[in-house]
C-alpha positions as CSV (number, residue, x, y, z in Angstrom):
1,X,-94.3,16.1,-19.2
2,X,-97.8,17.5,-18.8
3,X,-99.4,16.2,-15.4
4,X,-101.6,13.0,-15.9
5,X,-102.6,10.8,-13.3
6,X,-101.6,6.5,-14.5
7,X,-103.6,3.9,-12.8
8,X,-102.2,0.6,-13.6
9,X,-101.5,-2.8,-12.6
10,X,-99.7,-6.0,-13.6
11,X,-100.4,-9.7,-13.5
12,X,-99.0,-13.1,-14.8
13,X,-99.9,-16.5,-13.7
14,X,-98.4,-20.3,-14.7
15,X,-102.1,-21.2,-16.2
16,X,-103.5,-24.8,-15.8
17,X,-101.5,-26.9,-17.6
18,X,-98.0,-25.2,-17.8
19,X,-95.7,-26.5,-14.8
20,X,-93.6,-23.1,-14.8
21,X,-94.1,-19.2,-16.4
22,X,-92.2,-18.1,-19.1
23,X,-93.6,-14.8,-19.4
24,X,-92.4,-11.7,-17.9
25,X,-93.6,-8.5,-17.1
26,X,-92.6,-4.6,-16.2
27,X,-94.9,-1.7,-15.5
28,X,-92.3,1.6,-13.8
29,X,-92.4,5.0,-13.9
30,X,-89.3,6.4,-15.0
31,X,-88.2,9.8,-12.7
32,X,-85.1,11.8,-12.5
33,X,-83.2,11.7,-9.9
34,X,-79.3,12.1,-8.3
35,X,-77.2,10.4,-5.7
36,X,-76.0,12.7,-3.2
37,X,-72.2,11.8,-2.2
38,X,-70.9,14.2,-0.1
39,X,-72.5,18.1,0.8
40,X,-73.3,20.3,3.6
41,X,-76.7,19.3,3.8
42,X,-77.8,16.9,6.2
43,X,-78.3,14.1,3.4
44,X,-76.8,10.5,4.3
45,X,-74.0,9.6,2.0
46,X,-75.2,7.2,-1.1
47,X,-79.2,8.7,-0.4
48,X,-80.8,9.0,-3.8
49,X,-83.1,11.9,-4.4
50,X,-86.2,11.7,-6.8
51,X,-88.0,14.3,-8.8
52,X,-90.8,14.5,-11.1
53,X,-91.7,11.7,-14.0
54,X,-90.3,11.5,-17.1
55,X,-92.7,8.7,-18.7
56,X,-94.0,5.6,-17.3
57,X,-92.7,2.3,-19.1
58,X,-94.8,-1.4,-20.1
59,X,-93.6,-4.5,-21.1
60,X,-94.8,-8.0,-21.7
61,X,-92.6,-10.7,-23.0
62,X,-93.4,-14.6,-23.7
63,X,-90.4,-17.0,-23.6
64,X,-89.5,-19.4,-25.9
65,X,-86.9,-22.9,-25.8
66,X,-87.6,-25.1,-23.1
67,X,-87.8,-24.4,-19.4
68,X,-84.7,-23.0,-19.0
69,X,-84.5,-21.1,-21.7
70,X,-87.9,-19.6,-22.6
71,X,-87.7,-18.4,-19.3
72,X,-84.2,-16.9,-19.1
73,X,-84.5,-15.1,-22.9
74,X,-88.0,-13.2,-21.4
75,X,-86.6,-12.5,-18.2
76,X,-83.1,-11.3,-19.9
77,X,-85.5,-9.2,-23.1
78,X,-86.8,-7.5,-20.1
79,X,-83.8,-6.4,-18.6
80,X,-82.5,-5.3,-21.3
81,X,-84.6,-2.9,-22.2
82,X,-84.6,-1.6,-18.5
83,X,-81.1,-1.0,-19.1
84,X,-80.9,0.0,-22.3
85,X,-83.4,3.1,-21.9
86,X,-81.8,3.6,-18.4
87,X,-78.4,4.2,-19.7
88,X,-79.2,6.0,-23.5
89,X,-76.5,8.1,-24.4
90,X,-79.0,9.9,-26.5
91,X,-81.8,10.9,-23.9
92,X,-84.3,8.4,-25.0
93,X,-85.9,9.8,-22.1
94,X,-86.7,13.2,-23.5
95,X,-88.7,13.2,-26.5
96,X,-89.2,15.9,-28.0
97,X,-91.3,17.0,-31.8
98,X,-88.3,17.7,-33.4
99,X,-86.1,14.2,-32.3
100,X,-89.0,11.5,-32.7
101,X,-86.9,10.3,-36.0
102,X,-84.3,9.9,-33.9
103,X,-86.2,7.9,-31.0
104,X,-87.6,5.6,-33.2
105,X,-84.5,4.6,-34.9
106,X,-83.1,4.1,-30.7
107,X,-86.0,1.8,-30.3
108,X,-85.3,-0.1,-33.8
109,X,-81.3,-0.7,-32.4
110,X,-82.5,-1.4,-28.9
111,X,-84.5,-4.3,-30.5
112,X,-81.7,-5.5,-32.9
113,X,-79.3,-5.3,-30.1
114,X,-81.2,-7.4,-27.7
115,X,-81.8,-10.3,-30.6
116,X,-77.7,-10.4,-30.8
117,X,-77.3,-10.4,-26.9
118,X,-79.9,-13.0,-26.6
119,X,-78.4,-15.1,-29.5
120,X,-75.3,-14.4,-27.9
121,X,-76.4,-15.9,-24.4
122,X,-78.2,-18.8,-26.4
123,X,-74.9,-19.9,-28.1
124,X,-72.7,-19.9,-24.9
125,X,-74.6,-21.3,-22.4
126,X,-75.8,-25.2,-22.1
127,X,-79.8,-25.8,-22.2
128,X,-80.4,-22.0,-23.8
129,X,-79.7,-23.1,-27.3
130,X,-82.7,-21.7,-29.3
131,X,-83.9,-19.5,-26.9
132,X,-86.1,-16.8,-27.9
133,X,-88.6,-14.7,-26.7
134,X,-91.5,-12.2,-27.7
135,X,-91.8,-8.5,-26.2
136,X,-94.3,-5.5,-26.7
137,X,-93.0,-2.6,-24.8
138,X,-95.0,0.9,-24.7
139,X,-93.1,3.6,-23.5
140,X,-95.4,6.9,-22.7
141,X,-94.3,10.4,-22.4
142,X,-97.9,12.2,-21.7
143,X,-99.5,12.5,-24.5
144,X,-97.3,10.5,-26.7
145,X,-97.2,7.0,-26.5
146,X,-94.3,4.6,-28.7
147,X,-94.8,0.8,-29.0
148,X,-92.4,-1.4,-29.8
149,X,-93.3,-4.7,-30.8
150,X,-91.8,-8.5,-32.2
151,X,-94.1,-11.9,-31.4
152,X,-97.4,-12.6,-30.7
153,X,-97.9,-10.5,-27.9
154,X,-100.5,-7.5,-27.7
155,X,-101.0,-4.0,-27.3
156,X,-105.0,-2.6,-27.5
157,X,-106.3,0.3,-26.8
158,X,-109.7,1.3,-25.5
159,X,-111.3,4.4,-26.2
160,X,-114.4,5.9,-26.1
161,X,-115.7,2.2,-24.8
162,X,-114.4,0.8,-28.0
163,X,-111.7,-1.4,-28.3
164,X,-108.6,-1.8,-30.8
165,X,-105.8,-3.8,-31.4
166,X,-102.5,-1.9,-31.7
167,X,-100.2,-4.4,-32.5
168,X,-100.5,-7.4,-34.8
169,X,-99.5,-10.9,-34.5
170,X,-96.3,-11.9,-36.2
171,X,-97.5,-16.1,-36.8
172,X,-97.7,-17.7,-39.9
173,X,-102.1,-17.4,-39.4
174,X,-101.4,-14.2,-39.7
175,X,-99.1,-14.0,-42.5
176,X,-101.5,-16.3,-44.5
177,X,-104.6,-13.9,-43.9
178,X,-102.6,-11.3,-45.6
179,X,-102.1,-13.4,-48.2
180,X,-105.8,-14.7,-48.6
181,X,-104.7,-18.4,-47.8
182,X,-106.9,-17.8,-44.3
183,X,-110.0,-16.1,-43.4
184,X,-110.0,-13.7,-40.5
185,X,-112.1,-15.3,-38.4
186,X,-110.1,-18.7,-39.0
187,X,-106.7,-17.2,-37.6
188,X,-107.2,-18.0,-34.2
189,X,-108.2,-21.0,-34.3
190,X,-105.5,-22.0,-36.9
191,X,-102.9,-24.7,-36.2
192,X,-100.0,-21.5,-37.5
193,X,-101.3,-19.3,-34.7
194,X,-98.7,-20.4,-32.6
195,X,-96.0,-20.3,-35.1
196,X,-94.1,-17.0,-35.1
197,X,-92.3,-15.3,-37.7
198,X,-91.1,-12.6,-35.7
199,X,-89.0,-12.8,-32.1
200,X,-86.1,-12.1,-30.2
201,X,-83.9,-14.9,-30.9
202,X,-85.3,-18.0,-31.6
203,X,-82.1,-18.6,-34.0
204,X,-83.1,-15.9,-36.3
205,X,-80.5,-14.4,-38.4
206,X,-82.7,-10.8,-37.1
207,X,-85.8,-9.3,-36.1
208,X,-88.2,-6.7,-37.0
209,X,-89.7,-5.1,-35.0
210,X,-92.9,-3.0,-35.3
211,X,-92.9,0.5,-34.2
212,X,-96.1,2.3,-33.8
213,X,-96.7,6.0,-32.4
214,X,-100.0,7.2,-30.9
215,X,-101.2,10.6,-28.9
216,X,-103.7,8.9,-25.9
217,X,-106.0,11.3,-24.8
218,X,-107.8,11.9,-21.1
219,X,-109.9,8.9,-20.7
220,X,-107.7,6.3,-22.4
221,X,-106.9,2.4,-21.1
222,X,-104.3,0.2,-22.5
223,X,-103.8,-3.2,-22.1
224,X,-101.4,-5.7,-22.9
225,X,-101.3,-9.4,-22.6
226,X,-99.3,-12.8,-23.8
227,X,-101.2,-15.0,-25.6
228,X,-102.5,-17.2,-22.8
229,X,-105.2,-14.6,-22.6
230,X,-106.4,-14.0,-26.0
231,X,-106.2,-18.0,-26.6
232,X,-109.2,-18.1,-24.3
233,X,-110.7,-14.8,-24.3
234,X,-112.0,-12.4,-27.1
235,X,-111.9,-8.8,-27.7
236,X,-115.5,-8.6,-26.6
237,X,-114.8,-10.1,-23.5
238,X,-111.7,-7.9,-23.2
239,X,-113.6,-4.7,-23.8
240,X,-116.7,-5.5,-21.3
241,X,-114.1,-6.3,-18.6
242,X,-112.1,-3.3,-19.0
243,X,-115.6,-1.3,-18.7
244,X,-117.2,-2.7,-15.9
245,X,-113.4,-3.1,-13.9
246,X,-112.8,0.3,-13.4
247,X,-109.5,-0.3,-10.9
248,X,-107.0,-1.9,-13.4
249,X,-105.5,-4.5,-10.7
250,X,-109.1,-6.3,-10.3
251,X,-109.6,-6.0,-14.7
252,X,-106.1,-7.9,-14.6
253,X,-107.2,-10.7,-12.1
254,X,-110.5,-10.9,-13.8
255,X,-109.0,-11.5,-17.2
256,X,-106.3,-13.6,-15.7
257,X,-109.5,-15.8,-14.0
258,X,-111.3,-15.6,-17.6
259,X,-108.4,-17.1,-19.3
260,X,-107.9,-20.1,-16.5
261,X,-111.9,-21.1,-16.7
262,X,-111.2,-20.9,-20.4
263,X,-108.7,-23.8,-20.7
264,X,-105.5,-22.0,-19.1
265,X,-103.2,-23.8,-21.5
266,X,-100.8,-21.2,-21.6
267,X,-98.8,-18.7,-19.0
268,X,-101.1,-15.6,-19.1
269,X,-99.6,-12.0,-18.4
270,X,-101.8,-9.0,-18.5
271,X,-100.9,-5.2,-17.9
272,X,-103.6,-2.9,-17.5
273,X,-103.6,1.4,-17.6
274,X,-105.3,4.6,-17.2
275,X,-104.9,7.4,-18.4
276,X,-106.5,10.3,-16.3
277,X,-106.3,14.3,-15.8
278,X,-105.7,15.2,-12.1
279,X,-108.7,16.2,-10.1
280,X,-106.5,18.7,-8.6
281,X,-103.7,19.5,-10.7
282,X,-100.8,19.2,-9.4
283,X,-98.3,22.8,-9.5
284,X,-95.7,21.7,-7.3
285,X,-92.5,19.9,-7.1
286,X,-91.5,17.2,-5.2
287,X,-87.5,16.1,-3.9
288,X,-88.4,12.6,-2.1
289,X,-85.2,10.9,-0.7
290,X,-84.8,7.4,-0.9
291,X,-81.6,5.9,1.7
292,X,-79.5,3.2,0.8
293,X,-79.5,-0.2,0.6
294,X,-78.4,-3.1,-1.1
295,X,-77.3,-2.4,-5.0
296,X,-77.5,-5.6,-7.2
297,X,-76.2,-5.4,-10.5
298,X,-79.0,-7.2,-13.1
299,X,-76.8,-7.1,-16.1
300,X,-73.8,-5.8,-17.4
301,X,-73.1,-6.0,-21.1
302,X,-70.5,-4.5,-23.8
303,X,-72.5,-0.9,-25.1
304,X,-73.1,-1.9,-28.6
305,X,-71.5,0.1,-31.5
306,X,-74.5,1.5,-32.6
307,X,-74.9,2.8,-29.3
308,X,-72.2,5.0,-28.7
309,X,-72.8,7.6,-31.4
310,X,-72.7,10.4,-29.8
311,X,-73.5,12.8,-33.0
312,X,-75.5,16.0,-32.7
313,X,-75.9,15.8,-36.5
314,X,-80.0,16.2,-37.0
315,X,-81.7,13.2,-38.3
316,X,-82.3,12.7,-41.7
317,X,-86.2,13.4,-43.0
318,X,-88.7,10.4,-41.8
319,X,-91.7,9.7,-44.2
320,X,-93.2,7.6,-41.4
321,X,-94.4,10.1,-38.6
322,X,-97.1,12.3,-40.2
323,X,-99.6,9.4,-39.5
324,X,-100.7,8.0,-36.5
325,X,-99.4,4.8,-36.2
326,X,-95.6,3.2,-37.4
327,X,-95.4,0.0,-38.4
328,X,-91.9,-0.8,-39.4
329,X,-91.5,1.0,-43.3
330,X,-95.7,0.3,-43.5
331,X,-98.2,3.1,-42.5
332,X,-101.5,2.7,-40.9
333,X,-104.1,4.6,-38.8
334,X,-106.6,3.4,-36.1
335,X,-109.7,5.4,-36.5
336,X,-112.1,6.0,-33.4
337,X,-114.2,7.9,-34.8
């Protein structure tokens, strides 16, 4: 991956009214690396060594079903993914020109298996029954970024000082300004803006997911939030904080502060990043060697079917990547020009 400099930061807070947070978040950069067991050379036993970065990983997920389990489904969506891109028999974490058909289909199962572990976990456990959660995960391997996205919450972009929405709302406001029932500018102040058609479990026979596919360029921010921060806040107020905060840890507390002065009825989660070209570029390699310590296992689940194909068969023809952004089977562009 090409050198680029990512400043970013995370935040979440329980809001005003809310007596616990059922959103989680992740920012990581993901890196190669090895465990050393045994050799000649004077590493410790069990002393993991580190190389360069392979991408650099976002997530935000809102819970759903009751204390317990709006809390547990985020927290276990999260995890999941970790794992799942962690422990790819494909190499999700080498994308390539030639096998972005095939990442994107990795991204479609990794949704649909985390809906049937969470349904799974809903159904077996007392107080999880319904549980269900929302999650918008960009994964970015320099200059590609890939979204993946089911709920209400959001992905924009800023560019150029201007500011888009990637993702879009999967509520019932939404659905109905597609249809002409609602105006626009009704659709966030609609009683169905808060009802979602889209999720991680939640009781739903499935979801679908939006996929979208984007080349950032030297200058870029993203940022992504739950929708405690965009029921108090506007896109305005989005885009003149993420312009006058240049250091994305004090954007995130300033929005998180916006959203609390604003009414804070809702847990608010915001990730900020930067995308930026090295001053001095960097034409070295690193090995950094991390010693041991204490190994807890987060989860460990069955490897779905659909992940154990194996096949070096070459992916059928996609009519969905010649365009900037995926949605699911729908295409679509953002234009900043």
């Amino acid at each position: 991956m090409k050198s680029i400099e990512v400043q970013s930061a995370g935040i979440t807070d329980t809001g005003k009214l809310r007596i616990d947070n059922q959103d989680q978040f992740l920012v990581a950069e993901l890196t190669r690396s090895m465990i050393i067991r045994s050799g000649a050379l004077k590493f410790d036993p069990g002393a993991r060594l580190v190389g360069g970065t392979l991408g650099y990983l976002f997530l935000v997920a809102d819970g759903m079903g009751g204390h317990r389990g709006g809390s547990e489904a985020s927290k276990f969506a999260v995890e999941y993914c970790a794992n799942a891109i962690l422990n790819s028999n494909r190499g999700i974490l080498q994308i390539e020109p030639n096998n972005e058909d095939s990442f994107i289909e990795e991204l479609k199962d990794m949704m649909a298996n985390a809906h049937r572990a969470i349904e799974e976990r809903s159904k077996s456990s007392n107080g999880f029954e319904g549980m269900g959660t929302t999650l918008t995960m960009a994964f970015v391997a320099w200059p590609r970024m890939f979204i993946v996205h089911a709920g209400d919450t959001r992905c924009y972009l800023l560019r150029n000082s201007e500011l888009k929405s990637v993702t879009r709302d999967h509520t019932v406001a939404n659905e109905m300004v597609k249809r002409g029932q609602l105006a626009p500018e009704e659709s966030e102040k609609s009683q169905w803006s808060n009802v979602l058609v889209n999720a991680l479990g939640a009781g739903a026979e499935s979801v679908f997911p939006d996929i979208y596919k984007l080349d950032l360029q030297q200058g870029d921010s993203i940022l992504m939030c739950s929708d405690g921060l965009n029921k108090h806040v506007s896109d305005t107020q989005i885009q003149k904080t993420l312009l006058d905060k240049i250091d994305p840890q004090s954007a995130c507390e300033e929005l998180v502060e916006m959203a609390k002065q604003g009414g804070g009825s809702d847990n608010i989660t915001v990730i900020t990043a930067r995308f930026l070209y090295p001053q001095s570029p960097n034409n070295r390699m690193q090995l950094v060697m991390s010693l041991p310590s204490e190994q807890i296992v987060l989860q460990d689940l069955e490897i779905a079917a659909s992940e154990l194909d194996t096949s070096d068969e070459e992916p059928g023809e996609a009519d969905t990547l010649d365009v900037d952004v995926v949605k699911g089977d729908m295409k679509d562009t953002i234009d900043f020009s």
